[in-house]
py3Dmol code that shows the C-alpha trace and the ligand (Angstrom):
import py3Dmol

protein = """\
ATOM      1  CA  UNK A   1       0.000   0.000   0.000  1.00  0.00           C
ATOM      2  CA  UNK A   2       0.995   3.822  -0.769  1.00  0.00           C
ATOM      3  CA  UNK A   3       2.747   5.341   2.601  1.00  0.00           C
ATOM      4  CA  UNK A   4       1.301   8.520   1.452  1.00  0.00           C
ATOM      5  CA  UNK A   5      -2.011   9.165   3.331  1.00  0.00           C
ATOM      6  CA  UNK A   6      -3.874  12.810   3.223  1.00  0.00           C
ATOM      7  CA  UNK A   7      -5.691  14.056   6.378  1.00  0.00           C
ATOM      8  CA  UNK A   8      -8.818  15.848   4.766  1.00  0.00           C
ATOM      9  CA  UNK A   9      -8.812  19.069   7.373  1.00  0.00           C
ATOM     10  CA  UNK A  10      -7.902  22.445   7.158  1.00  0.00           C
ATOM     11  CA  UNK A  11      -7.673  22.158  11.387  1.00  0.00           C
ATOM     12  CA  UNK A  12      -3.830  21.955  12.137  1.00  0.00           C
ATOM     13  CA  UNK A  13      -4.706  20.607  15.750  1.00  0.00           C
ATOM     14  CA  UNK A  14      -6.545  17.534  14.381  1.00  0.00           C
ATOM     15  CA  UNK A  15      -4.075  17.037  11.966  1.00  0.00           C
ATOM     16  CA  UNK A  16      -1.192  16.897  14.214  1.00  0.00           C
ATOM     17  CA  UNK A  17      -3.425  14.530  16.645  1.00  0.00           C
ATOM     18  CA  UNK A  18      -4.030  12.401  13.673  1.00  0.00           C
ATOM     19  CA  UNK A  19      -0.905  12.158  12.457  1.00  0.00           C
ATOM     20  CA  UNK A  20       1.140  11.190  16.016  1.00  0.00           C
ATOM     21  CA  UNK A  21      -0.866   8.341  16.062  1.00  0.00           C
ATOM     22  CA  UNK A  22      -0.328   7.097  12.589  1.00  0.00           C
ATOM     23  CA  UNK A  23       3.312   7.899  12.585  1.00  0.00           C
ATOM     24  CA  UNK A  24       4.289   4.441  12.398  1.00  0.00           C
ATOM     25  CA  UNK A  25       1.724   3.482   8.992  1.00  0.00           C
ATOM     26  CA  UNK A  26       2.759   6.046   6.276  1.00  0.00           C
ATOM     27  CA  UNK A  27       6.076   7.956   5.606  1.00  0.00           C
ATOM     28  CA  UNK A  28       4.413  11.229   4.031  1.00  0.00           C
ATOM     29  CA  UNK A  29       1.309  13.178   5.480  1.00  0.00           C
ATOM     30  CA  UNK A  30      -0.510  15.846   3.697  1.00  0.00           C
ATOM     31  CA  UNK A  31      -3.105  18.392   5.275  1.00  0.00           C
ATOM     32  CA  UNK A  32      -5.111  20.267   2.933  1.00  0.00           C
ATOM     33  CA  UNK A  33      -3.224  23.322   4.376  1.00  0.00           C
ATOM     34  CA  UNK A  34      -0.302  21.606   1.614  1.00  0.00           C
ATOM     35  CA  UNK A  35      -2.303  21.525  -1.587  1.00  0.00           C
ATOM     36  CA  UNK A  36      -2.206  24.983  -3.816  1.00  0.00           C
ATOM     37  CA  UNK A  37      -5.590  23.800  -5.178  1.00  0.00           C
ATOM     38  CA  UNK A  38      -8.947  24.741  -2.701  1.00  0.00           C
ATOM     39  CA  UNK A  39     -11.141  21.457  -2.769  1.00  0.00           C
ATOM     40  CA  UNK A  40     -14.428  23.110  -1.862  1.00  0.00           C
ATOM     41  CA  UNK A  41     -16.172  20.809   0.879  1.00  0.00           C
ATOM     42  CA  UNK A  42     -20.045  21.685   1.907  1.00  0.00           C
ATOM     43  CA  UNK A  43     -20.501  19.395   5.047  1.00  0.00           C
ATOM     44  CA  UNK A  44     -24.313  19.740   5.224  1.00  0.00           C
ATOM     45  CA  UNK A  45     -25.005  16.794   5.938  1.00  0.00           C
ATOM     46  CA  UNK A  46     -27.035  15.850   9.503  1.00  0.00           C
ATOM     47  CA  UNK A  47     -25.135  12.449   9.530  1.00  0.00           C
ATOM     48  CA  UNK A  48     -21.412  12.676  10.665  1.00  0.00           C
ATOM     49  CA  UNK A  49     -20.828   9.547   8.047  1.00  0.00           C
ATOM     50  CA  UNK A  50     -22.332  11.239   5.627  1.00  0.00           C
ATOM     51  CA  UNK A  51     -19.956  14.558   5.536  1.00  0.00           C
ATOM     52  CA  UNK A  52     -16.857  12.466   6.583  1.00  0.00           C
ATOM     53  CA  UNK A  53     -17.677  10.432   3.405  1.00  0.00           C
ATOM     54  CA  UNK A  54     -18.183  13.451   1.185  1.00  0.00           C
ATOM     55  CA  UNK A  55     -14.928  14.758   2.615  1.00  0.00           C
ATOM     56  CA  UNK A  56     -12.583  11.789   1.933  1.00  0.00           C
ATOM     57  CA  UNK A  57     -13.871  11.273  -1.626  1.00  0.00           C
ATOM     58  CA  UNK A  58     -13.838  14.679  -2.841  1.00  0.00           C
ATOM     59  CA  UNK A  59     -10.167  15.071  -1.574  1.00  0.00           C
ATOM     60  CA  UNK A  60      -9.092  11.478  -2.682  1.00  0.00           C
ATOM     61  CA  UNK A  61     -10.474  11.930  -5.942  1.00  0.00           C
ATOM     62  CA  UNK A  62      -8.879  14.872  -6.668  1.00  0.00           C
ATOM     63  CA  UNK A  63      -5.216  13.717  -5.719  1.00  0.00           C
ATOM     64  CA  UNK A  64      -5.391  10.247  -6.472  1.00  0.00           C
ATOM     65  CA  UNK A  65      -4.134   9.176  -2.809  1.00  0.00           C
ATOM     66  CA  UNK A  66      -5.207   7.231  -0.184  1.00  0.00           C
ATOM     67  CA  UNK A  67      -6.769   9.519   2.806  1.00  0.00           C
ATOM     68  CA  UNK A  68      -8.378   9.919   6.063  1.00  0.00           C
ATOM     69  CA  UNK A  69     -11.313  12.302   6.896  1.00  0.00           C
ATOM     70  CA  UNK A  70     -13.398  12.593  10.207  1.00  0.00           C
ATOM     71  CA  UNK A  71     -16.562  13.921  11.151  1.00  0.00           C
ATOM     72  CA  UNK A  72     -16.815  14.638  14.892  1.00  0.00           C
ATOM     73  CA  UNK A  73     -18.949  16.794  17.357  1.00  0.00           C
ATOM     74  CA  UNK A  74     -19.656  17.507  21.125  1.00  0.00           C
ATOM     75  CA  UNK A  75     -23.566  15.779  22.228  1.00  0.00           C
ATOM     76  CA  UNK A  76     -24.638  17.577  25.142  1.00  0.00           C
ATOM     77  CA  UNK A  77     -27.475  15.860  26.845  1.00  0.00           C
ATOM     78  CA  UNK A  78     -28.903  18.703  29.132  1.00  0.00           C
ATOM     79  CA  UNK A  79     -29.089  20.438  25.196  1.00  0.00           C
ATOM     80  CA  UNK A  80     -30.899  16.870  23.809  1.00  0.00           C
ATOM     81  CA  UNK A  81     -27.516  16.172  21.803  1.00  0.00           C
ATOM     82  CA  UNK A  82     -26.469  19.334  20.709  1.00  0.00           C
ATOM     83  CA  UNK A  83     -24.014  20.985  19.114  1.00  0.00           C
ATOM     84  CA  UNK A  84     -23.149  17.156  17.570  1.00  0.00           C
ATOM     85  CA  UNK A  85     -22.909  17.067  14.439  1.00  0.00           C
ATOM     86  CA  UNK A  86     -23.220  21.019  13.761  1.00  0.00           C
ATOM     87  CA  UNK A  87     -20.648  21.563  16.520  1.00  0.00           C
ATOM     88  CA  UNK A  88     -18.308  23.278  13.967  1.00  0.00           C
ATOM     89  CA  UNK A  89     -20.622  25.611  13.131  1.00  0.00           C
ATOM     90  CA  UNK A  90     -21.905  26.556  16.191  1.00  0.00           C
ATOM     91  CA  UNK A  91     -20.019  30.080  16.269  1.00  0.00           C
ATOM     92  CA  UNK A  92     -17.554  31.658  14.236  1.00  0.00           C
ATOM     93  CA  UNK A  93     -14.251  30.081  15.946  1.00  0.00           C
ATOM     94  CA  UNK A  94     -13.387  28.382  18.564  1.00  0.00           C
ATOM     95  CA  UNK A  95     -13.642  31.079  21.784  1.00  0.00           C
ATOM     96  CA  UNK A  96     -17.534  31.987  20.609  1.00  0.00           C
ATOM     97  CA  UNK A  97     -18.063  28.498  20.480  1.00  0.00           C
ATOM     98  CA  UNK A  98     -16.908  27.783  23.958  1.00  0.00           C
ATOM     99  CA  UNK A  99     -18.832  31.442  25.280  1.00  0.00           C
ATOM    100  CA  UNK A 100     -22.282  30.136  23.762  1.00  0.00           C
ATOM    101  CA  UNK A 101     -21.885  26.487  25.647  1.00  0.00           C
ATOM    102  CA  UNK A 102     -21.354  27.768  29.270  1.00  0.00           C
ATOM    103  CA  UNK A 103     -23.559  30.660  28.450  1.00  0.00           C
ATOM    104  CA  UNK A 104     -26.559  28.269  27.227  1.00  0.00           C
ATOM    105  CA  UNK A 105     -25.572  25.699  30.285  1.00  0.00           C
ATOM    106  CA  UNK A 106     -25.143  28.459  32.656  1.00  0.00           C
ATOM    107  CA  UNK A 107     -27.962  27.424  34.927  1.00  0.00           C
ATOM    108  CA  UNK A 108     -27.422  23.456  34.362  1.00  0.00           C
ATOM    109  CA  UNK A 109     -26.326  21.682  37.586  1.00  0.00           C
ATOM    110  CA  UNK A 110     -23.032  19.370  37.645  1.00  0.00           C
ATOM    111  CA  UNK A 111     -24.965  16.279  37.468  1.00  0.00           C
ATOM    112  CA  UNK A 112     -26.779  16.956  34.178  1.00  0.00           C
ATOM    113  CA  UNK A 113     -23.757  18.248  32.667  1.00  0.00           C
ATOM    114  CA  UNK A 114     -23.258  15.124  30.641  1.00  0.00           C
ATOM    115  CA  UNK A 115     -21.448  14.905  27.157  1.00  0.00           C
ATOM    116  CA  UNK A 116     -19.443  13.134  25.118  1.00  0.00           C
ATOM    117  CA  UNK A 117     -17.269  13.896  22.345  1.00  0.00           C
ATOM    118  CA  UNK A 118     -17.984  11.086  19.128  1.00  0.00           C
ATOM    119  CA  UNK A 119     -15.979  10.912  16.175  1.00  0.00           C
ATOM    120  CA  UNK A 120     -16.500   8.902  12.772  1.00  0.00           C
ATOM    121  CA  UNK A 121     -13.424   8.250  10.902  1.00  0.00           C
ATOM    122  CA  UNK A 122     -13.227   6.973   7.549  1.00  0.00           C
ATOM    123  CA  UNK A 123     -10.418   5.488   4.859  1.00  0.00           C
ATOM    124  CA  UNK A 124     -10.809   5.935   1.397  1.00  0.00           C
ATOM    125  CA  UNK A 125      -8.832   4.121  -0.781  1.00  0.00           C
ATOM    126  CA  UNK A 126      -9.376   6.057  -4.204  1.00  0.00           C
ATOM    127  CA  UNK A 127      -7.421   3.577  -6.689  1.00  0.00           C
ATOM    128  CA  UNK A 128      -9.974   0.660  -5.810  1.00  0.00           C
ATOM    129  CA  UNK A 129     -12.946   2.986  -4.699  1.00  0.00           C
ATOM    130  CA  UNK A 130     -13.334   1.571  -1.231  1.00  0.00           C
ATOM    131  CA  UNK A 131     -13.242   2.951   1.918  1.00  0.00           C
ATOM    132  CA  UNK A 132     -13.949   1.993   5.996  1.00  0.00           C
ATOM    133  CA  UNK A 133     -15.938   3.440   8.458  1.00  0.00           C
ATOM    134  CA  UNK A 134     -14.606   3.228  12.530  1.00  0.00           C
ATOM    135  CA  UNK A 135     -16.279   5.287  15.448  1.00  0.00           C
ATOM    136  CA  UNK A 136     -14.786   6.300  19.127  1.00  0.00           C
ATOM    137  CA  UNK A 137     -16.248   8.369  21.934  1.00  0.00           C
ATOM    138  CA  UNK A 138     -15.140   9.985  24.823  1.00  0.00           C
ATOM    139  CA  UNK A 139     -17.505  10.498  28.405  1.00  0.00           C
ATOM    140  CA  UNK A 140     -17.526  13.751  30.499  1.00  0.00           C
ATOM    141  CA  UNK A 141     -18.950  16.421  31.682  1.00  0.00           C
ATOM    142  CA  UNK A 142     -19.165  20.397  30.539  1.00  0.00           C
ATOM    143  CA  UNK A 143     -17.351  22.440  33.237  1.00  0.00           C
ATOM    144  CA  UNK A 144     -18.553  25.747  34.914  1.00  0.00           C
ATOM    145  CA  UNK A 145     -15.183  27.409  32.946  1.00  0.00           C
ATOM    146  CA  UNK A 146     -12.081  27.135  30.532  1.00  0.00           C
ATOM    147  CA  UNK A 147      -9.448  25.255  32.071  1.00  0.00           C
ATOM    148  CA  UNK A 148      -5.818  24.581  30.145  1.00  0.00           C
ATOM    149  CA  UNK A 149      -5.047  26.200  26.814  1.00  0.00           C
ATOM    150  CA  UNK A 150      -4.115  22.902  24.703  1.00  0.00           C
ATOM    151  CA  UNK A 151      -5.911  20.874  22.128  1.00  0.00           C
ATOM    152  CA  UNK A 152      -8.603  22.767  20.150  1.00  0.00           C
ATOM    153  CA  UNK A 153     -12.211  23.024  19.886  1.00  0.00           C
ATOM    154  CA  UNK A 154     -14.122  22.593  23.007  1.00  0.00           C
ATOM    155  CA  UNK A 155     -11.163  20.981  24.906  1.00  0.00           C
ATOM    156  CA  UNK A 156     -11.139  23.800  27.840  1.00  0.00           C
ATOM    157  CA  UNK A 157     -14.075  23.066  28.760  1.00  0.00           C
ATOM    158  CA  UNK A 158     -14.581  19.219  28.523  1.00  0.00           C
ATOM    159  CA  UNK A 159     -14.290  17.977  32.006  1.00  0.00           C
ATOM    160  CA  UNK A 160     -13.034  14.340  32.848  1.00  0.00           C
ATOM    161  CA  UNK A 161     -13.575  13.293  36.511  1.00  0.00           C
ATOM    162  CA  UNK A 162     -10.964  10.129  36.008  1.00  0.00           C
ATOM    163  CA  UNK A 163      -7.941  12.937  35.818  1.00  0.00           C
ATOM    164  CA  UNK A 164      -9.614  15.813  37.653  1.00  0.00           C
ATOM    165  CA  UNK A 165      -9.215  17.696  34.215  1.00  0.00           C
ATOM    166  CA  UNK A 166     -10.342  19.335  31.138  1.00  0.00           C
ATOM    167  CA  UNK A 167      -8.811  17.656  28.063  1.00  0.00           C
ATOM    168  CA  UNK A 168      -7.511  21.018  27.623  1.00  0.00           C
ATOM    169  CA  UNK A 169      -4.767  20.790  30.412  1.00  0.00           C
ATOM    170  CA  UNK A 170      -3.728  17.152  29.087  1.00  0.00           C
ATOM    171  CA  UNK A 171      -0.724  16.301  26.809  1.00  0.00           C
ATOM    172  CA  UNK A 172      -1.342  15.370  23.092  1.00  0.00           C
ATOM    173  CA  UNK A 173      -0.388  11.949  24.048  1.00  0.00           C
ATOM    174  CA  UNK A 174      -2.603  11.549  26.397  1.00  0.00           C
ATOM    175  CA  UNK A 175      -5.504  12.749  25.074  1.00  0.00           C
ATOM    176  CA  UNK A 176      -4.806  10.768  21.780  1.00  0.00           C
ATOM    177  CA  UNK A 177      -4.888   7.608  23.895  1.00  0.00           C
ATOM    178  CA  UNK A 178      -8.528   8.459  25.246  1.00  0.00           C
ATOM    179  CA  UNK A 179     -10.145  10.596  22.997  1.00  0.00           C
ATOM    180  CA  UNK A 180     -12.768   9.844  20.527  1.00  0.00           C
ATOM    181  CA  UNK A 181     -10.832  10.383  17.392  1.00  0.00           C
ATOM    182  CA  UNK A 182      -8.086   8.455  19.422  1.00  0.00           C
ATOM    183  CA  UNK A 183      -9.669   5.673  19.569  1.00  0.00           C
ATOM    184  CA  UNK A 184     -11.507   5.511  15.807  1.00  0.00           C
ATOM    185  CA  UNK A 185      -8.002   6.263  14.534  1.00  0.00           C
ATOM    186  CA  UNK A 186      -6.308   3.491  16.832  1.00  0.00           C
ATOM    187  CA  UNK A 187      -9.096   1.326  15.287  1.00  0.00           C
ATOM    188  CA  UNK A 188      -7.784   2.151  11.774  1.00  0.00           C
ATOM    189  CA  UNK A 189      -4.227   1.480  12.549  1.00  0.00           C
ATOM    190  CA  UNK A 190      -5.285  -2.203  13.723  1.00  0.00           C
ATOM    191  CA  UNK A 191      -7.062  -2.543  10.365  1.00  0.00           C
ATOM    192  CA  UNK A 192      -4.371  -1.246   8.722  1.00  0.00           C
ATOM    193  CA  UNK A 193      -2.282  -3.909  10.075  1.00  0.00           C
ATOM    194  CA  UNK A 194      -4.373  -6.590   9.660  1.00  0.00           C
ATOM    195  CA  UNK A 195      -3.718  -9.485   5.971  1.00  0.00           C
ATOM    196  CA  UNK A 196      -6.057  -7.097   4.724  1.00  0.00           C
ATOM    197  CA  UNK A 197      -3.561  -4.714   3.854  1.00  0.00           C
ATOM    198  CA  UNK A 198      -0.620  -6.961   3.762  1.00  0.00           C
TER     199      UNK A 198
END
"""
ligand_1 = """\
23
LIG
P -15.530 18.785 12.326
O -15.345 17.336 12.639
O -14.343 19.398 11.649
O -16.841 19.086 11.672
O -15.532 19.577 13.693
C -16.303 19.192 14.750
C -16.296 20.224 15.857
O -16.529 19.501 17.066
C -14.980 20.978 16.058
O -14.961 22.212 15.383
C -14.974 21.193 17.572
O -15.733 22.332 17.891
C -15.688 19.955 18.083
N -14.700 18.903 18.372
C -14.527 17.722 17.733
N -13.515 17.018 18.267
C -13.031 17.780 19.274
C -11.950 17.593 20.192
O -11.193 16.606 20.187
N -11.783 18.582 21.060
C -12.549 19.691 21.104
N -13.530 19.932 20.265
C -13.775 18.973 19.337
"""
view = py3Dmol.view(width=600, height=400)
view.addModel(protein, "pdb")
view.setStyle({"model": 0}, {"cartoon": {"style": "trace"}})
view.addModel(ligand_1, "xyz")
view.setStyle({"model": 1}, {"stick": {}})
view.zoomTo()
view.show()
């Protein structure tokens, strides 16, 4: 198999995330940050498979390599699920984002402050016109404020009672052994070394 693999997102912090983990399956990683040419992706859809699907073939079509997409979000139960699957367009960037959450949970007590993070990885394979589905999530709870400054997204504010933490205080390793994209992208690497590939 090709050890060139494209990460389909424009977000540096899930790239490098993605890429840690995978350091060991492909010699050459490309963001879409790398490629001159814009490949215009709508993700409209209310399925996470859906967009992460539109996403990997568009990109893998156009460059003719192998590549990785993922379509993730933050369910909130006390908000019956939301952002999830709009969580990216929730707010303009990341800070609004965070400042509507609290601000909409403001008067939500500690025990109904339930979430989890999900994400939906897939790998297409453009030469054959194939590609794989796998899914990870990540329990916790939305905290009262920001807490750490690493990661991205809604990490300041995603509380995990097991560390006493948001995932925005914890290492890159770390979270990429826990997380939700962790584990869908750990999932792929077994795959990836199954006779499948071989
Ligand atoms: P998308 O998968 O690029 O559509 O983005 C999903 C959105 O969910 C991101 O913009 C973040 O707001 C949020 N999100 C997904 N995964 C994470 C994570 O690991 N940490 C923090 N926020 C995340």
């Amino acid at each position: 198999m090709s050890r060139k693999v494209i990460i389909a997102t424009e977000n540096i912090g899930k790239f490098y995330e993605i890429r840690e983990l995978l350091e060991s399956e492909f010699d050459t990683f490309y963001s879409l940050r790398d490629f001159k040419e814009k490949v215009e992706i709508i993700e409209d859809s209310p399925f996470y498979i859906e967009n992460a699907l539109k996403k990997a073939r568009k990109v893998g079509n156009r460059f003719g390599i192998n590549t990785i997409s993922d379509d993730s979000g933050l369910e909130v139960d006390a908000l019956n699920g939301r952002p999830g699957v709009f969580s990216s367009r929730y707010g303009k960037d990341d800070n609004e984002r965070i400042e509507k959450l609290l601000n909409e949970m403001k008067d939500i007590p500690w025990e109904k402050r339930t979430a989890r993070f999900v994400a939906y990885v897939i790998f297409y394979m453009p030469q054959k016109g194939t590609f794989y589905v796998f899914y990870g999530d990540l329990k916790g709870y939305i905290s009262f404020e920001k807490r750490g400054d690493k990661g991205f997204g809604f990490d300041p504010v995603f509380y995990l009672p097991e560390y006493n933490k948001c995932l925005g205080e914890i290492d890159l390793e770390e979270k990429n052994r826990i997380s939700h994209r962790g584990k869908a992208i750990l999932a792929l690497k077994s795959f990836l070394n199954t006779d499948f590939f071989r």
